[in-house]
N, C-alpha and C positions, 0 to 999 in steps of 0.2 A: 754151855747152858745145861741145866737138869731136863731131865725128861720131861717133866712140868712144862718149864719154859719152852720146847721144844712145840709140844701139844699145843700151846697157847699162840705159838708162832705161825703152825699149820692153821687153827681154826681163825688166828685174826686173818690170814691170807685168805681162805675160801670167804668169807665176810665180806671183806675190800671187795672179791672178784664177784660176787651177789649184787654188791652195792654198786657197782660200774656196772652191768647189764640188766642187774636183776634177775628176774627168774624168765625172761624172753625167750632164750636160745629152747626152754622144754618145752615152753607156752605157742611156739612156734611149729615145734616139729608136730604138737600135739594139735593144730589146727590143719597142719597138711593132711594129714591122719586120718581126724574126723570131715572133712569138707568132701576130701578125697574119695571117701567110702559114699558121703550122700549124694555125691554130685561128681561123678568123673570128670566133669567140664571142668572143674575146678583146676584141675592138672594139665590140662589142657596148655601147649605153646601160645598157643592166642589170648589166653584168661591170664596168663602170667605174664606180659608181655604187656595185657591190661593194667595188673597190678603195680606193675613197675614204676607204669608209665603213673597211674593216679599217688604211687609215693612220691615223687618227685615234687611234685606239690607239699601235700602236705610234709614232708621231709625236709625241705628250704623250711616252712614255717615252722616247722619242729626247733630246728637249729636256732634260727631268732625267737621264740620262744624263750628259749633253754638258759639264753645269755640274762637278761632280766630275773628267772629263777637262779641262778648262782651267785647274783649278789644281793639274794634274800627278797625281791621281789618279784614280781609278774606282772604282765600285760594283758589286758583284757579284753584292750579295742580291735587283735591285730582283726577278729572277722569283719568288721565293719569298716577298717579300714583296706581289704579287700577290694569290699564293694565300691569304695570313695575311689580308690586307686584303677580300678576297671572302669566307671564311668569317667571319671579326669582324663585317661590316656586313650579313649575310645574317643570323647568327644573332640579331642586335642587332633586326635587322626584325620577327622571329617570334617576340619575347618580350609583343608585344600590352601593353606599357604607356600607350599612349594607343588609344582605339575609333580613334579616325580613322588610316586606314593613312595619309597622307599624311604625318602625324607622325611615324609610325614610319620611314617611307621617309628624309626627315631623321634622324632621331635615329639609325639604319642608316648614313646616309654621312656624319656626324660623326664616328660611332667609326670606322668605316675612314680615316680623316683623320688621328683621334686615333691609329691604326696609325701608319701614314705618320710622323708626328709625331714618334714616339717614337722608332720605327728610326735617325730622322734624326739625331736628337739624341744615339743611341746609337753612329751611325759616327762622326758628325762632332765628339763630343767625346774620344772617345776616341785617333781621326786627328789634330786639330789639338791641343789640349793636353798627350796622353799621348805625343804623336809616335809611334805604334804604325803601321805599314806599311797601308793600304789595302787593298792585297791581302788580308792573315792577319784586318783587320777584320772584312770584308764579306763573306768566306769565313763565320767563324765567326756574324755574324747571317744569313745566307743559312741555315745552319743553323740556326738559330734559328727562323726563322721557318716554315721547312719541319717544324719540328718540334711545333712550338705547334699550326701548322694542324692537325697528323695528330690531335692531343693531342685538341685542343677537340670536333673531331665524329668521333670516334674512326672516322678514316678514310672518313666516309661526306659523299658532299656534300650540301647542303642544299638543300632544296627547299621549295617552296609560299611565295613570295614576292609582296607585294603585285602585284597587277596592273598599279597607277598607274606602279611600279616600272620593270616590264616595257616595256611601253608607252612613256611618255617617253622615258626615257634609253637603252630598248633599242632601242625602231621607231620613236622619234618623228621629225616632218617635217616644216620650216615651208616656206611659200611657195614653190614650185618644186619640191619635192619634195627638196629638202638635208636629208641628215641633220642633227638637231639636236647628234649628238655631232659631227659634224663640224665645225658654227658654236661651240661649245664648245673643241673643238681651235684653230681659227683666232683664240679672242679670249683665248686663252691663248698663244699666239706672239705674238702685238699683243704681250701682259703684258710679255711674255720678252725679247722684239724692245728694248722699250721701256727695261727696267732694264738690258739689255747694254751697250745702245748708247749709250742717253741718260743716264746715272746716273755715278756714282763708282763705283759697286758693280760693274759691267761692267768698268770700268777696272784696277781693284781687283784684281777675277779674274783679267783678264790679266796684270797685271802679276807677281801672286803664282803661277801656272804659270810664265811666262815666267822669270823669273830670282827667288826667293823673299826670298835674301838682301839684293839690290837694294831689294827692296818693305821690306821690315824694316830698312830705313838710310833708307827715304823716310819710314819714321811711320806703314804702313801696319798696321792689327789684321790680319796676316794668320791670324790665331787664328779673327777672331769669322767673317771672309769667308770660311775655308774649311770652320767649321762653318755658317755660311749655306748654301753650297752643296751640302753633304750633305741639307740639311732639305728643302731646295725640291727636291730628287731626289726621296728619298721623298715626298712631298706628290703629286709630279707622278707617280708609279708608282702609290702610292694612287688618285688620282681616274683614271689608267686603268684601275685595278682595278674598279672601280665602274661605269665604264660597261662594260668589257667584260662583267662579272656579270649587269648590266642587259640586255645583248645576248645572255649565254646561259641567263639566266633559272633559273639556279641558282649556288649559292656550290661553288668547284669546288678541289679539293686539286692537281690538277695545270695549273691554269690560270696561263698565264706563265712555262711552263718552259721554253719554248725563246725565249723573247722577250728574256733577256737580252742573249744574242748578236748577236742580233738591229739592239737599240738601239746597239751598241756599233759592229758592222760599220755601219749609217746614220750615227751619229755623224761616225766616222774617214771613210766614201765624202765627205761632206758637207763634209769641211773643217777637222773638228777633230782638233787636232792631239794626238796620244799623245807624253806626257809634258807639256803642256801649254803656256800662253800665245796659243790661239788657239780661234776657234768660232766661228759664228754661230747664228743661228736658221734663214734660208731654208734654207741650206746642211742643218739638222740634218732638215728638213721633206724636203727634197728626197732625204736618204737611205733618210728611213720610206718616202717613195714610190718607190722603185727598188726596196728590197727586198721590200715589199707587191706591185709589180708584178711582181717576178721570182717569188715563193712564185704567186702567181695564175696565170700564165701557166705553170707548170712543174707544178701542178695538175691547168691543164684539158689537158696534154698527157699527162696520166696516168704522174709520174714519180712512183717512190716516195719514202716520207718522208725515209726515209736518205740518199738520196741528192742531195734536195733539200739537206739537213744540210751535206752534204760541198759543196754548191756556195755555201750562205753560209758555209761554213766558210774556203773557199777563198778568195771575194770578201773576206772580213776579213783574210786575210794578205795579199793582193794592198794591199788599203789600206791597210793598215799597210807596209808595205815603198814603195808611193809615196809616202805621208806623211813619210816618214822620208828618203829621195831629193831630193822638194823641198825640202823643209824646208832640208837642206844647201844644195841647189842656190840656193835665194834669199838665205841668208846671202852667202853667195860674190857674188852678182850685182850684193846692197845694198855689198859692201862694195867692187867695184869702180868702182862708176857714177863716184865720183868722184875714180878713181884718174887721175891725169895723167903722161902718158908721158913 
């Protein structure tokens, strides 16, 4: 290849590698930096150890997130389904159908699962078969499920939940003192990592974000893959629900209402792309942890909530408008490389 082609080759590389993380890894060390300088606590073993532990949460959601944005849509219920999923598995706990709470504790995060489940199947067939917009879906179960919540414990949260509950999945800790949600987060990205990358099913996604019509001239079900990806959203929202309930030791009506956004802005920092045909997993992990690390450090500098708001608010337009910049900009660069003068 000419020197030309050469150049074109290096700049579509560093692009691609932009567009898989984005710009985090600077935005990251550059939050250490300044939190660290206002706030030594911020560096702190205990503060990080903090932060860890609240990505984990949002991280599981980032990742179901992610799956609906790669095949060109989004979810918008998973906050309120959250809440619908913590008071379902809370109330499910305190109905004392078996002595042994351990049981209950189980048969508690089934039926939040069995939430999960449901919703799933409610976006995602209605989205792929009825071809009804994404948006006006998950609008209307976002509502749904906000409203069920209020319904079932008429506005009050629930309390007096098993102990074993509490404990495990709220404070538990193996060897080293790791959260156990946290080894729970990490062997759910393995899962995730795993059916992206190494499966049909990852490829599938891509291809059905990426150009739809394309994938429906290859033979692809893009029907059954993109109600697949709806269900493993909710699934993956649910069992954040679950342990984040576990962690506040009660079933909670406003729990997950700002974590939408949230998962959406980490998603899109991370790599994936709006409107769809791209994503990873590290990429989606590495967003929960910037934006966990920025609400943290923006906390213990005593900024208020709103305004914290306006600054993931801000970070989500900004990523989306880079997403959208690359995006073009590597089209262009692939489609030079082997352009001969």
């Amino acid at each position: 290849m000419k020197v030309k082609q050469w150049r074109g080759v290096i700049s579509s590389f560093a692009i691609k590698a932009l567009t898989e993380v984005g710009i985090l890894v600077p935005l990251i060390i550059g939050l250490i930096i300044s939190f660290g300088i206002m706030n030594p606590l911020f560096l702190s073993l205990g503060n990080l150890k903090s932060v860890l532990l609240q990505t984990t949460y949002l991280g599981i959601l980032t990742m179901g997130e992610m799956l609906p944005l790669i095949v060109g849509g989004f979810d918008m219920s998973i906050g309120t389904l959250i809440a619908f999923t913590s008071v379902v598995a809370t109330l499910t706990m305190k109905m004392e159908i078996f002595a042994d709470p351990t049981a209950m504790v189980i048969l508690g995060i089934l039926a939040g699962l069995l939430v999960g489940l449901g919703i799933g199947l409610f976006n995602g067939l209605i989205i792929a078969f009825l071809k009804v917009d994404a948006f006006v879906v998950t609008i209307g179960s976002m509502s749904i499920c906000a409203g069920a919540a209020f319904v079932i414990t008429r506005g009050h949260p629930v309390f007096g939940l098993p102990e074993v509950f509490k404990v495990t999945l709220g404070r538990g800790e193996i060897i080293g003192g790791v959260p156990l949600p946290f080894l729970i987060m990490i062997g759910i990205a393995i899962g995730m990592f795993m059916l992206i990358n190494w499966t049909h099913v990852g490829r599938f996604w891509w291809a059905i974000g990426g150009n739809i019509k394309g994938a429906i001239h290859s033979g692809i079900a893009t029907r059954k893959y993109t109600l697949l990806a709806y269900v493993i959203c909710s699934l993956l929202a649910s069992g954040s629900a679950v342990l984040l309930t576990a962690r506040a030791g009660s079933g909670e009506l406003t729990m997950g209402a700002s974590l939408m956004p949230q998962a959406i802005a980490a998603a899109v920092l991370g790599g994936t792309a709006i409107g769809g045909g791209r994503g990873n997993v590290p990429g989606a992990l590495l967003g929960a942890f910037f934006i966990t690390m920025l609400l943290n450090g923006m906390n213990l500098i005593a900024l208020g909530s709103f305004i914290q708001q306006v600054v993931v608010g801000t970070f989500l337009l900004v990523a989306i408008i880079v997403d959208r910049y690359l995006r073009r900009l590597r089209l262009r660069k692939e489609a030079e490389i082997w352009t001969i003068d």
